[in-house]
C-alpha positions as a Markdown table, in Angstrom:
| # | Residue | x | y | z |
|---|---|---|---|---|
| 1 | Unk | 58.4 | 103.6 | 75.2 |
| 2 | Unk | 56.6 | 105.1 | 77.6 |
| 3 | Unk | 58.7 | 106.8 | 81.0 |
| 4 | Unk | 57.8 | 106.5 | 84.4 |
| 5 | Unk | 58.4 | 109.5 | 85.8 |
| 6 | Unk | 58.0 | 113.4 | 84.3 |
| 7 | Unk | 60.7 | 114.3 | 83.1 |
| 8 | Unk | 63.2 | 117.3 | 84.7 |
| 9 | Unk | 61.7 | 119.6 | 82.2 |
| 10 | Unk | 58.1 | 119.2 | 83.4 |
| 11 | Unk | 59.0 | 119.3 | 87.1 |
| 12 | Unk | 60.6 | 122.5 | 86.4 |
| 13 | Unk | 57.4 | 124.0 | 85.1 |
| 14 | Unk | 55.1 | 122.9 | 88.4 |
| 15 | Unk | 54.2 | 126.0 | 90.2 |
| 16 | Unk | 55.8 | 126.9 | 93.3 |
| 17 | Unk | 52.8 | 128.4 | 94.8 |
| 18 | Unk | 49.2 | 127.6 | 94.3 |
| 19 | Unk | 46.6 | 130.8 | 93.7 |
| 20 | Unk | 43.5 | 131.6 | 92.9 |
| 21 | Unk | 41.4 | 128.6 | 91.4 |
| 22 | Unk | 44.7 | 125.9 | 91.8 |
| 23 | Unk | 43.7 | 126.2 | 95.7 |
| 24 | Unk | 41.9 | 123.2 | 96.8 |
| 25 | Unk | 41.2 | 124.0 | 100.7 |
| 26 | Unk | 37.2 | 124.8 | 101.5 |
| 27 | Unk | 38.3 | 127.1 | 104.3 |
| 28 | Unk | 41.4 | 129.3 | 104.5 |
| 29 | Unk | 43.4 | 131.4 | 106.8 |
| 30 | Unk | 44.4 | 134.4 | 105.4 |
| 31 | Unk | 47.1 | 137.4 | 105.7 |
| 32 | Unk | 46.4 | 140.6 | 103.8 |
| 33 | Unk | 49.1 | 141.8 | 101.9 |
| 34 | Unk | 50.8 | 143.6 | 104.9 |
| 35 | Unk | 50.7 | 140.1 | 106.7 |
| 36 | Unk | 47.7 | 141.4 | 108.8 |
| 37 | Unk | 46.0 | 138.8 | 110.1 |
| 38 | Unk | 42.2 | 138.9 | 108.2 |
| 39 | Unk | 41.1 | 135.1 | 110.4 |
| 40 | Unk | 39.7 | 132.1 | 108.6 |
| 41 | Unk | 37.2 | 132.0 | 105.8 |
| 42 | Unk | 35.6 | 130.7 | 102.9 |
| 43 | Unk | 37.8 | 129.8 | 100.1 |
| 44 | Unk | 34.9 | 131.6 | 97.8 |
| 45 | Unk | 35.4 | 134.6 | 100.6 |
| 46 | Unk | 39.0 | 134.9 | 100.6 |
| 47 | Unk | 39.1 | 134.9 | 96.9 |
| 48 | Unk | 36.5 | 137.3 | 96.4 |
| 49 | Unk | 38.2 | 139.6 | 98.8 |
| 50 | Unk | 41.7 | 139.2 | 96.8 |
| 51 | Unk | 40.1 | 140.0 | 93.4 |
| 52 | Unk | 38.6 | 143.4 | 94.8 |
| 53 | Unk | 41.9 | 144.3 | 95.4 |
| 54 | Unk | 43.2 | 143.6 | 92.1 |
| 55 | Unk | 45.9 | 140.8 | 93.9 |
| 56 | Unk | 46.5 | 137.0 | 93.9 |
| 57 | Unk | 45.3 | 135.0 | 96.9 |
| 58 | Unk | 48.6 | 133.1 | 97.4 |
| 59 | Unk | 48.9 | 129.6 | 99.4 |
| 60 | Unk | 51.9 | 129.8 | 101.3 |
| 61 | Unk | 51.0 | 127.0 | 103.9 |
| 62 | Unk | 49.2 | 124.2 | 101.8 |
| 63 | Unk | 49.9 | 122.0 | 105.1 |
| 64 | Unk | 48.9 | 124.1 | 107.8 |
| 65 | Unk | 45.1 | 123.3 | 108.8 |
| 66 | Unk | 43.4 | 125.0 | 107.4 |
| 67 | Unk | 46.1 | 126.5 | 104.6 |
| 68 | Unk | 47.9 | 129.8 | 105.0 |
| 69 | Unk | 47.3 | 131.8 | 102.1 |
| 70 | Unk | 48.2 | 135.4 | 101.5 |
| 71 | Unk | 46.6 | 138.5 | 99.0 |
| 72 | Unk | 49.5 | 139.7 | 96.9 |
| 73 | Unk | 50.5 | 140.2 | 93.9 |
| 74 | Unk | 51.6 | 136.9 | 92.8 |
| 75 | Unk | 54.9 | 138.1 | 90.4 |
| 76 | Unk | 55.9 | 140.8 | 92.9 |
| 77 | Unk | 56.1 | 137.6 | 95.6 |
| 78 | Unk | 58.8 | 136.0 | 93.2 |
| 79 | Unk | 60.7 | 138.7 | 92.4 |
| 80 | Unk | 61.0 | 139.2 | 96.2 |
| 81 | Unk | 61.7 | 136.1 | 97.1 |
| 82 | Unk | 64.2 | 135.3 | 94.1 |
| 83 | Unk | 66.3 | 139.0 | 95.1 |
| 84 | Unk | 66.3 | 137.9 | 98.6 |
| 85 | Unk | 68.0 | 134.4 | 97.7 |
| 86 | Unk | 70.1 | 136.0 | 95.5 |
| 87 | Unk | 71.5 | 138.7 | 98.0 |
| 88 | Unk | 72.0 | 136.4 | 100.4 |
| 89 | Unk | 74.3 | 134.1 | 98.4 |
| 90 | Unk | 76.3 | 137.5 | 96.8 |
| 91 | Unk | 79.8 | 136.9 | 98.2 |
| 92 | Unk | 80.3 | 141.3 | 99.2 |
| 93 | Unk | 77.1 | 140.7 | 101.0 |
| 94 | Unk | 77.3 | 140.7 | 104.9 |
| 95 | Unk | 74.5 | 138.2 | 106.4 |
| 96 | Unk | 74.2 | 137.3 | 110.2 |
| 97 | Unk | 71.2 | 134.8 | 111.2 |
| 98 | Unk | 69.5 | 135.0 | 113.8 |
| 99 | Unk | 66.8 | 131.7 | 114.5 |
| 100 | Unk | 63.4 | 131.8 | 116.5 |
| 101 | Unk | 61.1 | 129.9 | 117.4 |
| 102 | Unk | 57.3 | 129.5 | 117.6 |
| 103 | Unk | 57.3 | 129.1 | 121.5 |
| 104 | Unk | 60.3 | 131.3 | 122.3 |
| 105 | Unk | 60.6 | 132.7 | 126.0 |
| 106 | Unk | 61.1 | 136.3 | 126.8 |
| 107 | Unk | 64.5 | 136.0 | 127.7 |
| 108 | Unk | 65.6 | 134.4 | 125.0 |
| 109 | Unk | 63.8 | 136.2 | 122.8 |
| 110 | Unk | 65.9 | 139.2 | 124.0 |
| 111 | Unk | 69.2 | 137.8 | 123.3 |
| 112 | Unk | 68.2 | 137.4 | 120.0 |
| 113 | Unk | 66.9 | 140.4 | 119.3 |
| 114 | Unk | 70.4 | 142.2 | 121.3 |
| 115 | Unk | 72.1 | 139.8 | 118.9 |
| 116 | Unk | 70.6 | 141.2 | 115.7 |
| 117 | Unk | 70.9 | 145.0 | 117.3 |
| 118 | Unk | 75.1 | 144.1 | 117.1 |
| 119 | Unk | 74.8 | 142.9 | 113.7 |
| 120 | Unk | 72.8 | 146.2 | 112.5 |
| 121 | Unk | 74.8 | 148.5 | 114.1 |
| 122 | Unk | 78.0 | 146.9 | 111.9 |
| 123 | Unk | 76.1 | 147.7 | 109.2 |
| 124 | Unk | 75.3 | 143.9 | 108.7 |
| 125 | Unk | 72.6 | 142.5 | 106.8 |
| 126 | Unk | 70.1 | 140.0 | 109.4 |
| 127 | Unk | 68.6 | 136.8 | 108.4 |
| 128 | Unk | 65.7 | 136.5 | 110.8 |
| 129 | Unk | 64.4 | 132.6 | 110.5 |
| 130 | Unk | 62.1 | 131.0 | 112.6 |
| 131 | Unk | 61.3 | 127.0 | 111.8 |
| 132 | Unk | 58.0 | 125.6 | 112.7 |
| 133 | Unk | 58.0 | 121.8 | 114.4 |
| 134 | Unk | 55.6 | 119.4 | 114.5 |
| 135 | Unk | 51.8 | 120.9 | 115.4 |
| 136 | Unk | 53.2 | 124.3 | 115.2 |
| 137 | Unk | 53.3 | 124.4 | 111.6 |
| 138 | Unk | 49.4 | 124.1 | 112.3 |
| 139 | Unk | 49.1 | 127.6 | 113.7 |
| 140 | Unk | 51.7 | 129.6 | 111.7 |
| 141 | Unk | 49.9 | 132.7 | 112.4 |
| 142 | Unk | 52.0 | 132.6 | 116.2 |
| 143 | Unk | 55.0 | 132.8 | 114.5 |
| 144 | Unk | 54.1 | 135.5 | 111.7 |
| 145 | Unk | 53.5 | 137.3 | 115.6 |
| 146 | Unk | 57.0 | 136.4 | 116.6 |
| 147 | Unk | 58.5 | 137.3 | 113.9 |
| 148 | Unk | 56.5 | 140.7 | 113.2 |
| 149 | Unk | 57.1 | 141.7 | 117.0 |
| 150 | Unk | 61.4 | 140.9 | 116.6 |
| 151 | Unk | 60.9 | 143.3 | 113.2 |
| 152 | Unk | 58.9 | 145.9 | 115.8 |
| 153 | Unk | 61.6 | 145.6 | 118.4 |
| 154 | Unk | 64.6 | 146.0 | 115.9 |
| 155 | Unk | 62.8 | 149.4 | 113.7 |
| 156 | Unk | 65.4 | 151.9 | 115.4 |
| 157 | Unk | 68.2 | 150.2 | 113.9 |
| 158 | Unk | 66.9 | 148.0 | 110.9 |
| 159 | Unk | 63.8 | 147.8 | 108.3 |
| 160 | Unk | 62.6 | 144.5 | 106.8 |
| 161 | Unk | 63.2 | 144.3 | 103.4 |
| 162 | Unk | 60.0 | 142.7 | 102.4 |
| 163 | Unk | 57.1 | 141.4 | 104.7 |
| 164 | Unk | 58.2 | 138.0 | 106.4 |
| 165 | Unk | 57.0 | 135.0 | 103.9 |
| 166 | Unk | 57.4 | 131.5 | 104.1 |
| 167 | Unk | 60.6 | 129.1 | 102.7 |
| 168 | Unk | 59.2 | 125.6 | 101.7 |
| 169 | Unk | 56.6 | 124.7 | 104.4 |
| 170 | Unk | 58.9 | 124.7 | 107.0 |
| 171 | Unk | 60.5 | 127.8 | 107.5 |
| 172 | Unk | 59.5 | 131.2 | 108.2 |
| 173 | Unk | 61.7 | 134.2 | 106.8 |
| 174 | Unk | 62.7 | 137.9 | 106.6 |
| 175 | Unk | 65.9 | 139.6 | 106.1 |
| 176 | Unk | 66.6 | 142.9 | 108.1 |
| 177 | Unk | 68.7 | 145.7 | 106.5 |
| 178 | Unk | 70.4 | 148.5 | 108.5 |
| 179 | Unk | 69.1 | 151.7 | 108.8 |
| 180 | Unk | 71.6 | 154.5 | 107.7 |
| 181 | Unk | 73.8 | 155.6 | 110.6 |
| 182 | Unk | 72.3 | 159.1 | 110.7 |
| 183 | Unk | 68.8 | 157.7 | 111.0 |
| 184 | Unk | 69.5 | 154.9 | 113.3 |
| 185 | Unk | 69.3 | 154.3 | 117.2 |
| 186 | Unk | 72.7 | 154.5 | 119.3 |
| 187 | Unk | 74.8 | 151.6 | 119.2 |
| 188 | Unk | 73.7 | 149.9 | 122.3 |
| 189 | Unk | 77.1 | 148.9 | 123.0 |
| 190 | Unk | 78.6 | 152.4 | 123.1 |
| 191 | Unk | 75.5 | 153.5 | 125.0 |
| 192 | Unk | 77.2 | 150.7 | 127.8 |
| 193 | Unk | 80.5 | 151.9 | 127.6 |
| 194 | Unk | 80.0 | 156.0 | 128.1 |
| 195 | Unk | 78.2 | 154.6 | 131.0 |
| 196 | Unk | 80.6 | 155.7 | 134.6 |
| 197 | Unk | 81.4 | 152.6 | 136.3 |
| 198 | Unk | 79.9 | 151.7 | 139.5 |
| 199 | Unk | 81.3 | 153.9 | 142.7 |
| 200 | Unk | 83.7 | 151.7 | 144.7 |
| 201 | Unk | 82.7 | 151.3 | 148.8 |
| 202 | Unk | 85.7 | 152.2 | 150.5 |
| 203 | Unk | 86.2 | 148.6 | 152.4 |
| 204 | Unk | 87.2 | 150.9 | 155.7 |
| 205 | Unk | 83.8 | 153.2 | 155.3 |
| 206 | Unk | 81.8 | 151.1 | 158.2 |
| 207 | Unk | 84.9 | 150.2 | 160.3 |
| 208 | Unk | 85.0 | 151.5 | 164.0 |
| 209 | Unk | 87.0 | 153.9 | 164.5 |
């Protein structure tokens, strides 16, 4: 008797990514293998540029239009992505998250970023994750620039483990790790508080005498 659906065992075995000849798009974006930014091409193109550098062309994006796909090493993308989920279920490890999005303001932006700053300097591990909605996920390349600009602006006290990737279709991720207290920026808070408080104006300064 035949069964109607594949069973757990074959699911198991589907790819997570597609690569190389599995992509179907005619045109791609594409991010080099520092998430650089290399602008939409040929499929032919992108692929050909990813084999002369001995790497995988990688879709991360299969529903953004056109698809997000990234030259890496296909296996070294796993094992990234496989240590980063498992560090950040390990019970002795200290996580914060932080979220972003696509469209963030300046301001907000900022608190964000002082947020992470706090976490680093007590010597906390930061989960940077920014979700695309709607359109957005259409133009992922704004919040690859979001998120590389919050990994820019946090350098003095943290360094990305691995290059921000993509979680499912949805999410965008990278996990910050602090920098060793003898190589790392002052604690912004202690900066604050050697600070001398404001002179007081003597309430009887302008007063006729």
């Amino acid at each position: 008797m035949s069964r109607p659906f594949p069973s757990r065992s074959l699911r198991s075995r589907e790819p997570k990514y597609r690569r190389n000849g599995k992509i179907r798009a005619r045109e791609v974006r594409v991010l080099d293998e520092t998430n650089q930014q290399l602008g939409v091409m040929a499929l032919s193109e992108a692929l050909r540029l990813a084999q002369s550098k001995d790497l995988d062309l990688v879709e991360i994006a299969p529903t953004a239009t056109p698809p997000v796909c990234r030259i890496v090493n296909y296996g070294k993308l796993l094992y990234e992505e496989a240590k980063s989920h498992k560090e950040s279920r390990s019970p002795g490890t200290k996580m914060k998250e932080v979220q972003l999005s696509a469209v963030i303001g300046p301001h907000d932006f900022a608190v964000m970023l002082n947020r992470a700053i706090e976490f680093l300097c007590d010597d906390m591990k930061v989960q940077v994750r920014l979700r695309f909605r709607g359109r957005q996920r259409a133009h992922k390349e704004i919040g690859f620039g979001v998120v590389n600009k919050f990994v820019q602006e946090a350098s003095a006290y943290g360094h990305a483990d691995a290059p921000p990737k993509m979680l499912g279709e949805r999410d965008l991720n990278v996990i910050l790790s602090p920098l060793p207290r003898n190589k790392r920026a002052r604690n912004p808070r202690a900066a604050n508080a050697a600070k001398p408080p404001p002179e007081e104006v003597d309430g009887d300064a302008g007063a006729a005498e």
